[in-house]
N, CA, C and O of each residue as an XYZ file, in Angstrom:
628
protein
N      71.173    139.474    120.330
C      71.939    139.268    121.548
C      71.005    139.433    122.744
O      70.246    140.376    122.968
N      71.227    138.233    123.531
C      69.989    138.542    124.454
C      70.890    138.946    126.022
O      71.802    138.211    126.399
N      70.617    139.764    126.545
C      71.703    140.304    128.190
C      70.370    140.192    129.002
O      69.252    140.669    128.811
N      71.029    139.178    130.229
C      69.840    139.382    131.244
C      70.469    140.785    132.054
O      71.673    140.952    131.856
N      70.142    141.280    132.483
C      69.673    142.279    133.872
C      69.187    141.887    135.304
O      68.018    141.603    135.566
N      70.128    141.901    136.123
C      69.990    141.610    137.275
C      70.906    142.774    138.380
O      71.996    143.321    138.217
N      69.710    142.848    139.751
C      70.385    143.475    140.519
C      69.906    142.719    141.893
O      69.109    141.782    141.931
N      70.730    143.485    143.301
C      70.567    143.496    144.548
C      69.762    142.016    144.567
O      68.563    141.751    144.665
N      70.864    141.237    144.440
C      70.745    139.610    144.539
C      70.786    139.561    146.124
O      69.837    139.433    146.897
N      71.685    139.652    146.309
C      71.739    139.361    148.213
C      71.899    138.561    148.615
O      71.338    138.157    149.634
N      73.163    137.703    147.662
C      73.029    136.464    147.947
C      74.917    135.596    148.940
O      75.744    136.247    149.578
N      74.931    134.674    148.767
C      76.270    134.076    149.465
C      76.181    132.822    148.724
O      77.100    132.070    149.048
N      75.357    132.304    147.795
C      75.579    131.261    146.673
C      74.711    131.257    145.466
O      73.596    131.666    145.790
N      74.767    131.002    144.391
C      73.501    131.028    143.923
C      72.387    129.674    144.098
O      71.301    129.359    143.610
N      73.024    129.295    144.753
C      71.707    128.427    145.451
C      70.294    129.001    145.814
O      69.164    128.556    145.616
N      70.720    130.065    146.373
C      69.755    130.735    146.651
C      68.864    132.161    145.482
O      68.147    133.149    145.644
N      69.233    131.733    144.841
C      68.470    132.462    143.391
C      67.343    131.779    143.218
O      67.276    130.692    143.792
N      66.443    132.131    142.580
C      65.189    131.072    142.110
C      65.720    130.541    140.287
O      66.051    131.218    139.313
N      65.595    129.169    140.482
C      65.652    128.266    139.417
C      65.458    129.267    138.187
O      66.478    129.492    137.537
N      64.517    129.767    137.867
C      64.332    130.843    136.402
C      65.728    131.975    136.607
O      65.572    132.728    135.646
N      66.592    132.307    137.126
C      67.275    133.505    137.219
C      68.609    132.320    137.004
O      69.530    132.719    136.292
N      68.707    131.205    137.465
C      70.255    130.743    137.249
C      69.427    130.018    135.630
O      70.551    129.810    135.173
N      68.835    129.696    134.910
C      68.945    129.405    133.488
C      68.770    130.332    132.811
O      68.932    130.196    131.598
N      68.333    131.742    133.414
C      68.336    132.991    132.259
C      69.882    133.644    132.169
O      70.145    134.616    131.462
N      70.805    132.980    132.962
C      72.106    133.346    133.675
C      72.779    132.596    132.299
O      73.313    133.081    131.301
N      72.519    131.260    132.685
C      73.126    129.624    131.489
C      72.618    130.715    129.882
O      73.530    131.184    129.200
N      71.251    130.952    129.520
C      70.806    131.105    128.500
C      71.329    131.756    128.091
O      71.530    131.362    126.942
N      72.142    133.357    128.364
C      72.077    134.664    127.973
C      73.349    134.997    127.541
O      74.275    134.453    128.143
N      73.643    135.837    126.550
C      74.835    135.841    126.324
C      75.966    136.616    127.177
O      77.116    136.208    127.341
N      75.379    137.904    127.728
C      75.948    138.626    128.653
C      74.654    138.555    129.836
O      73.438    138.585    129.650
N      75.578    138.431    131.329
C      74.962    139.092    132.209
C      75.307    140.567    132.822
O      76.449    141.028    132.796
N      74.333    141.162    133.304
C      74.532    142.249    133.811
C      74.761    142.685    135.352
O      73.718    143.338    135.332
N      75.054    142.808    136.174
C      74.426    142.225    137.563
C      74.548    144.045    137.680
O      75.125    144.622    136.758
N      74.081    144.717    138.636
C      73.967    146.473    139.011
C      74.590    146.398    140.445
O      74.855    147.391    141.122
N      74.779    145.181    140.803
C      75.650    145.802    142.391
C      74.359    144.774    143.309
O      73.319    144.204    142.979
N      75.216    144.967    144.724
C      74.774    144.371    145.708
C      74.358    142.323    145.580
O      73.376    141.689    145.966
N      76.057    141.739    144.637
C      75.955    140.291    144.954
C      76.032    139.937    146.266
O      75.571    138.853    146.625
N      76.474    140.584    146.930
C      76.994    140.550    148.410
C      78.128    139.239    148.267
O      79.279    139.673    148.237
N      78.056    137.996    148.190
C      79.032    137.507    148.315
C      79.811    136.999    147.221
O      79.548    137.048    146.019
N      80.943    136.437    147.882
C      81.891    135.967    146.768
C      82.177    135.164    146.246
O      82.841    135.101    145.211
N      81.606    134.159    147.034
C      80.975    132.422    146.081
C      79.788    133.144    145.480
O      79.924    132.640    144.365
N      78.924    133.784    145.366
C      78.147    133.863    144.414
C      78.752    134.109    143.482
O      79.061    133.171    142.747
N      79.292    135.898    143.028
C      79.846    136.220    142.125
C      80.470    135.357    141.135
O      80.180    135.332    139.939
N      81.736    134.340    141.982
C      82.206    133.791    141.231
C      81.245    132.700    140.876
O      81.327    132.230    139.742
N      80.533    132.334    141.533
C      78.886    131.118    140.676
C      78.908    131.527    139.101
O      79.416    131.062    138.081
N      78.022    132.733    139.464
C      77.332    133.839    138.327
C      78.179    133.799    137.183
O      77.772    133.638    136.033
N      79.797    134.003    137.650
C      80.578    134.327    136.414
C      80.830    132.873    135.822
O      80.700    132.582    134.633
N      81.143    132.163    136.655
C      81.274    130.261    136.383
C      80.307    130.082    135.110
O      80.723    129.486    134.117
N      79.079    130.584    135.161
C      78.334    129.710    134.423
C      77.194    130.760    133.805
O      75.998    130.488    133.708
N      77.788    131.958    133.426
C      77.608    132.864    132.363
C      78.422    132.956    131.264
O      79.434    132.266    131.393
N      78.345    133.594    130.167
C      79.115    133.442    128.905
C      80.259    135.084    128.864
O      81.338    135.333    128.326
N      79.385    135.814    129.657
C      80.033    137.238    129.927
C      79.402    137.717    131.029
O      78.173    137.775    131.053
N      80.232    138.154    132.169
C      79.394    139.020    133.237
C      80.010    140.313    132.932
O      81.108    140.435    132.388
N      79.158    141.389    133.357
C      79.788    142.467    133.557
C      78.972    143.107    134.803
O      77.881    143.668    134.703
N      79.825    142.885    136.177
C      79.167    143.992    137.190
C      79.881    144.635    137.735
O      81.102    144.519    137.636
N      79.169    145.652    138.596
C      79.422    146.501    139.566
C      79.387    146.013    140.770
O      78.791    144.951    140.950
N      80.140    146.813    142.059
C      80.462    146.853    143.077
C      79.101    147.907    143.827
O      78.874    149.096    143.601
N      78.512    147.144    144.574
C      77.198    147.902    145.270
C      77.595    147.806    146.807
O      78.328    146.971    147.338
N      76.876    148.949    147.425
C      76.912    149.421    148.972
C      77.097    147.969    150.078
O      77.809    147.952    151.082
N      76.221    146.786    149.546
C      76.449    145.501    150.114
C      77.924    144.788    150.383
O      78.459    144.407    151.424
N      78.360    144.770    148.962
C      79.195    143.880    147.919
C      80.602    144.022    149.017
O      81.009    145.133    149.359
N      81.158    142.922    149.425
C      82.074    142.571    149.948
C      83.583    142.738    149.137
O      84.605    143.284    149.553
N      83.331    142.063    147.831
C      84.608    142.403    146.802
C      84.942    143.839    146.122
O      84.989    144.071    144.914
N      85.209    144.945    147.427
C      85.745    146.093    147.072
C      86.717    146.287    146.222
O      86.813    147.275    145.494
N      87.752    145.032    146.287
C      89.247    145.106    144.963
C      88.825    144.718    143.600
O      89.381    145.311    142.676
N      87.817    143.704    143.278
C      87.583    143.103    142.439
C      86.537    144.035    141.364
O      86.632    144.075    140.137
N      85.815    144.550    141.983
C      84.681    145.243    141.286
C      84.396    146.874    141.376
O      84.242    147.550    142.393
N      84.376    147.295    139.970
C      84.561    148.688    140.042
C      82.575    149.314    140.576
O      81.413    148.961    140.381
N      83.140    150.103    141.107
C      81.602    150.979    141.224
C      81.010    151.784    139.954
O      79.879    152.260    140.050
N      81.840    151.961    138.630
C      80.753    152.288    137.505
C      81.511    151.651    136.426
O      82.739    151.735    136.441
N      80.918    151.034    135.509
C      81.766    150.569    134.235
C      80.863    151.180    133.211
O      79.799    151.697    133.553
N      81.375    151.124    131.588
C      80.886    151.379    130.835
C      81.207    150.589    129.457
O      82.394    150.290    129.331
N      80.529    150.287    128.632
C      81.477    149.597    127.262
C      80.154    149.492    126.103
O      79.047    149.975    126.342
N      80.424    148.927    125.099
C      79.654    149.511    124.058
C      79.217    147.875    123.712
O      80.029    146.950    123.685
N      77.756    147.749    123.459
C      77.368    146.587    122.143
C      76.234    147.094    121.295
O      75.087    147.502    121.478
N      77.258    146.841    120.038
C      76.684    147.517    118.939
C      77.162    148.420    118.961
O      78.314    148.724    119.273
N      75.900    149.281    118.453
C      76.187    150.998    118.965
C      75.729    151.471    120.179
O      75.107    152.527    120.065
N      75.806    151.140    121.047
C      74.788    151.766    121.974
C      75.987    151.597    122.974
O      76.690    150.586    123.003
N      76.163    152.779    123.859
C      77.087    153.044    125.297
C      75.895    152.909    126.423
O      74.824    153.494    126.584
N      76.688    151.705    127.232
C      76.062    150.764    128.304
C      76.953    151.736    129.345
O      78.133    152.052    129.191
N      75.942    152.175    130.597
C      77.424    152.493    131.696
C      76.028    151.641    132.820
O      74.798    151.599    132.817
N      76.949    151.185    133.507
C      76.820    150.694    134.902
C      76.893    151.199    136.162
O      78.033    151.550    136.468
N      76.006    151.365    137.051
C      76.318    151.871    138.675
C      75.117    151.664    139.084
O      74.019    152.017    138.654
N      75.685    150.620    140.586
C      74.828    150.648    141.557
C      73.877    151.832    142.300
O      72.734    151.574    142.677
N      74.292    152.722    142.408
C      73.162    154.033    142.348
C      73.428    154.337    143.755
O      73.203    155.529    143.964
N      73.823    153.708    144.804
C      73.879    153.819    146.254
C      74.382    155.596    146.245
O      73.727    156.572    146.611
N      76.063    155.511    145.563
C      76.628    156.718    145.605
C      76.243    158.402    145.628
O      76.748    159.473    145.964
N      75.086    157.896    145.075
C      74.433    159.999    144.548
C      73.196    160.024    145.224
O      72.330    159.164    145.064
N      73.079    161.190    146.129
C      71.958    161.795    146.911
C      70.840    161.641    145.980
O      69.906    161.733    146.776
N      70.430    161.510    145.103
C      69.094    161.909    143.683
C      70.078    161.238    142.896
O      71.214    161.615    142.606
N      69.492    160.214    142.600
C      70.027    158.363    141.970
C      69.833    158.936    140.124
O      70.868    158.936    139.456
N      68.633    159.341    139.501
C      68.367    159.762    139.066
C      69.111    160.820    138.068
O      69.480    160.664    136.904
N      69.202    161.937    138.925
C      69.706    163.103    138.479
C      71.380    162.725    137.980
O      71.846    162.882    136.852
N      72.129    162.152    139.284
C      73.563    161.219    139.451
C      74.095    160.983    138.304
O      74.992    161.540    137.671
N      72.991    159.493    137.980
C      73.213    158.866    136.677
C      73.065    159.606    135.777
O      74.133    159.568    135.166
N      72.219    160.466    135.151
C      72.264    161.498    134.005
C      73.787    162.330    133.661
O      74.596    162.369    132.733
N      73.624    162.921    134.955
C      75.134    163.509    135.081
C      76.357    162.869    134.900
O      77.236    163.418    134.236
N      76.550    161.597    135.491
C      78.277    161.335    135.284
C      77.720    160.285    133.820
O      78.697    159.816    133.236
N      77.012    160.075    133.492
C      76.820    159.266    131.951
C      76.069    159.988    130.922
O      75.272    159.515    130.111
N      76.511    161.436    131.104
C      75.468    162.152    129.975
C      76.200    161.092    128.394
O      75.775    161.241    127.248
N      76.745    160.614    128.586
C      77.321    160.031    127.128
C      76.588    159.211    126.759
O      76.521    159.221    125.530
N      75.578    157.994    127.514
C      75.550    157.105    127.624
C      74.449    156.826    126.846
O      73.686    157.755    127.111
N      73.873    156.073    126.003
C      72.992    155.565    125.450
C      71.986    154.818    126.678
O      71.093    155.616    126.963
N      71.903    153.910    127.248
C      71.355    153.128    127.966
C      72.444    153.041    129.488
O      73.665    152.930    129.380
N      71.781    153.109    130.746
C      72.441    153.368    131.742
C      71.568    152.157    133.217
O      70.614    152.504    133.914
N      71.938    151.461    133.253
C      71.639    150.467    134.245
C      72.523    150.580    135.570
O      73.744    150.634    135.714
N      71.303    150.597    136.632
C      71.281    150.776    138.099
C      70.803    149.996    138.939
O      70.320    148.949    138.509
N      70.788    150.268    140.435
C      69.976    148.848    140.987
C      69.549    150.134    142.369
O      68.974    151.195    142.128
N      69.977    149.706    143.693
C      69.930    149.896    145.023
C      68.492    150.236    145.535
O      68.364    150.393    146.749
N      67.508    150.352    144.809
C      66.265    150.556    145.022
C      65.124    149.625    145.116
O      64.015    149.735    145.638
N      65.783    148.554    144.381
C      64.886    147.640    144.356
C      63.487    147.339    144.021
O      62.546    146.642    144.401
N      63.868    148.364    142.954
C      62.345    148.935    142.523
C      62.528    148.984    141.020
O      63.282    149.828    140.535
N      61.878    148.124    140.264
C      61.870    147.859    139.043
C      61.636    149.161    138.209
O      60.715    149.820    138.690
N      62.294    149.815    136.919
C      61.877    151.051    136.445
C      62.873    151.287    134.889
O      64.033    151.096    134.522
N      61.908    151.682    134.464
C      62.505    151.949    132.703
C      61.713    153.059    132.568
O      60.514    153.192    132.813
N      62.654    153.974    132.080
C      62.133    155.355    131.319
C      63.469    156.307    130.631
O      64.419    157.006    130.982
N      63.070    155.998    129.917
C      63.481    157.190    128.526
C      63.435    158.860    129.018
O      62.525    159.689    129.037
N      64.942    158.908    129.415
C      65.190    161.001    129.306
C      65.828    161.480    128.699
O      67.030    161.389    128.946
N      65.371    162.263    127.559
C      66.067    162.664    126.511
C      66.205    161.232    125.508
O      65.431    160.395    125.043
N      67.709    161.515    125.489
C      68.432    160.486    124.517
C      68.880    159.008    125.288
O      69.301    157.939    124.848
N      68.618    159.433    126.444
C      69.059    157.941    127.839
C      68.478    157.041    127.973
O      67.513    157.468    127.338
N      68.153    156.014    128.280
C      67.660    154.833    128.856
C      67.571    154.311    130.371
O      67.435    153.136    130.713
N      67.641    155.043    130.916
C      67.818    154.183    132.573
C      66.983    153.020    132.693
O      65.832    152.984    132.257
N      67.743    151.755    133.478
C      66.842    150.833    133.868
C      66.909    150.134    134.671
O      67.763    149.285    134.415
N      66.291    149.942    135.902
C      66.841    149.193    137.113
C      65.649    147.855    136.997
O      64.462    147.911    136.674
N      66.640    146.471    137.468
C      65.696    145.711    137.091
C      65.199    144.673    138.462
O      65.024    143.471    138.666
N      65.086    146.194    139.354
C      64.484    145.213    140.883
C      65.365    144.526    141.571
O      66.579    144.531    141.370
N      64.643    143.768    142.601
C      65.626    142.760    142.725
C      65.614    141.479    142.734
O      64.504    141.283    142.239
N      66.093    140.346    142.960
C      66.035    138.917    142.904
C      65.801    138.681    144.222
O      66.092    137.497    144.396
N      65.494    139.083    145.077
C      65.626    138.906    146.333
C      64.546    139.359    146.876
O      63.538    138.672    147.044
N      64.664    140.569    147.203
C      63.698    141.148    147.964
C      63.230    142.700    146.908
O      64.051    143.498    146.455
N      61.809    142.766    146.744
C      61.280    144.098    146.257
C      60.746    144.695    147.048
O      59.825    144.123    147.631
N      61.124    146.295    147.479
C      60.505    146.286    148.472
C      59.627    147.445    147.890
O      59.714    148.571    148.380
N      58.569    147.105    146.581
C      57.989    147.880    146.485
C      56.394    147.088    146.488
O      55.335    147.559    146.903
N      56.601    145.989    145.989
C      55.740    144.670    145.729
C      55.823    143.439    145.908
O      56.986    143.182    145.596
N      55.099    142.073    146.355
C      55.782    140.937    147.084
C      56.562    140.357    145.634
O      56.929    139.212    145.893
N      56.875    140.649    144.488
C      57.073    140.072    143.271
C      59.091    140.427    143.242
O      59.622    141.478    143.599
N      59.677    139.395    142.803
C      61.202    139.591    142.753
C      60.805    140.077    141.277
O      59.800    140.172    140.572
N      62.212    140.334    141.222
C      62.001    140.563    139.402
C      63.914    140.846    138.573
O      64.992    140.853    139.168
N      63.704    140.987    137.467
C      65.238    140.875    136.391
C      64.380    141.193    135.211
O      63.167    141.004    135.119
N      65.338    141.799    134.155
C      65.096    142.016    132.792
C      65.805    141.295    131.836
O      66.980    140.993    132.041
N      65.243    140.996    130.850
C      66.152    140.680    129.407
C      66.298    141.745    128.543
O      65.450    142.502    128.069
N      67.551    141.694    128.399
C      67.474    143.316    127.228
C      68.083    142.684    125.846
O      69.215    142.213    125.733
N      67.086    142.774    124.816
C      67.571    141.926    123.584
C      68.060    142.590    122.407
O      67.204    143.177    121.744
N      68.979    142.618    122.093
C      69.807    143.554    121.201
C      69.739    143.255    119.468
O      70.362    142.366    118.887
N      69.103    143.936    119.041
C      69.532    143.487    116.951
C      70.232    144.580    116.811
O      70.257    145.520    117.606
N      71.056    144.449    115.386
C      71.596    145.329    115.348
C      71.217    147.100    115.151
O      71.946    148.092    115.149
N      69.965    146.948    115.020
C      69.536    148.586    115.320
C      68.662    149.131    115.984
O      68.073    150.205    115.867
N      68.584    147.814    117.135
C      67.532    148.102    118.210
C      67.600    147.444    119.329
O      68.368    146.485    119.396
N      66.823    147.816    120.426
C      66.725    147.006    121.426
C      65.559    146.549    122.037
O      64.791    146.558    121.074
N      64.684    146.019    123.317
C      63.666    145.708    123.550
C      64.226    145.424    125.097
O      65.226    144.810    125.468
N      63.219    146.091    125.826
C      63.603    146.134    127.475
C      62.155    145.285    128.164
O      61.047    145.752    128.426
N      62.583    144.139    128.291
C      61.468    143.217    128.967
C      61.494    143.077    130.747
O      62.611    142.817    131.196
N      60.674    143.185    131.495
C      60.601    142.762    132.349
C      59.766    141.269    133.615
O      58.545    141.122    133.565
N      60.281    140.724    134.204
C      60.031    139.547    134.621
C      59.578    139.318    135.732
O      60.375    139.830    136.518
N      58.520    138.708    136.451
C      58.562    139.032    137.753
C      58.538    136.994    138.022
O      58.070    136.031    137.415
N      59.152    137.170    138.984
C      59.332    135.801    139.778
C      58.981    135.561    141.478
O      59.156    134.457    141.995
């Protein structure tokens, strides 16, 4: 199962995505998005012409009714929770805390690409499509699922 990873798009269509991020969108079986689509012709783009979205509601994100600020759900075995990260003083610490359950835990608001293993967790934020403001490079992940493993790739565009 291949899930792209995407955050802090920043967008108002996906027109404005780069060409590699709307066919890893078409390709993938689930998308992920971490918050901050900002608009609502995008969103609904993204979901148009994905096979599964599952996002969050980020500090940007206009669709306050539509989109929860943390989700969680399972593929395979592994517990996925979701949050834009804006919410907790120490983004970090936050996520550990309200998802100590969680197998793998995906975030965004930083815009700063990052995977690391604490404890038994996974955190992984996968930059942004837009703007990085750590390096001139955008970036998204593929996270590819077998059934007793996973593989956390990252992309820069």
């Amino acid at each position: 199962m291949k899930i792209l990873i995407i955050s802090d798009t920043h967008i108002n269509s996906i027109r404005n995505l780069h060409p590699k991020v709307i066919s890893e969108i078409k390709n993938s079986d689930a998308v992920i998005h971490a918050g901050d689509i900002v608009g609502e012709i995008a969103y609904r783009e993204i979901k148009s012409i994905s096979r599964k979205l599952y996002a969050v509601r980020g500090n940007m994100d206009i669709l306050t009714d539509e989109l929860e600020r943390k989700i969680t759900f399972n593929i395979y075995d592994k517990k996925i929770s979701v949050c834009h990260g804006d919410i907790y003083n120490d983004i970090y610490n936050g996520l550990l805390y309200d998802f100590v359950d969680s197998n793998i835990i995906i975030f965004g608001h930083t815009h700063h690409p990052y995977s690391k293993i604490i404890g038994k967790q996974h955190l992984i934020n996968p930059g942004s499509t837009s703007k990085n403001r750590w390096k001139n490079k955008k970036s998204y992940v593929i996270l590819e699922f077998t059934f007793e493993n996973y593989t956390v790739n990252f992309f820069e565009i």
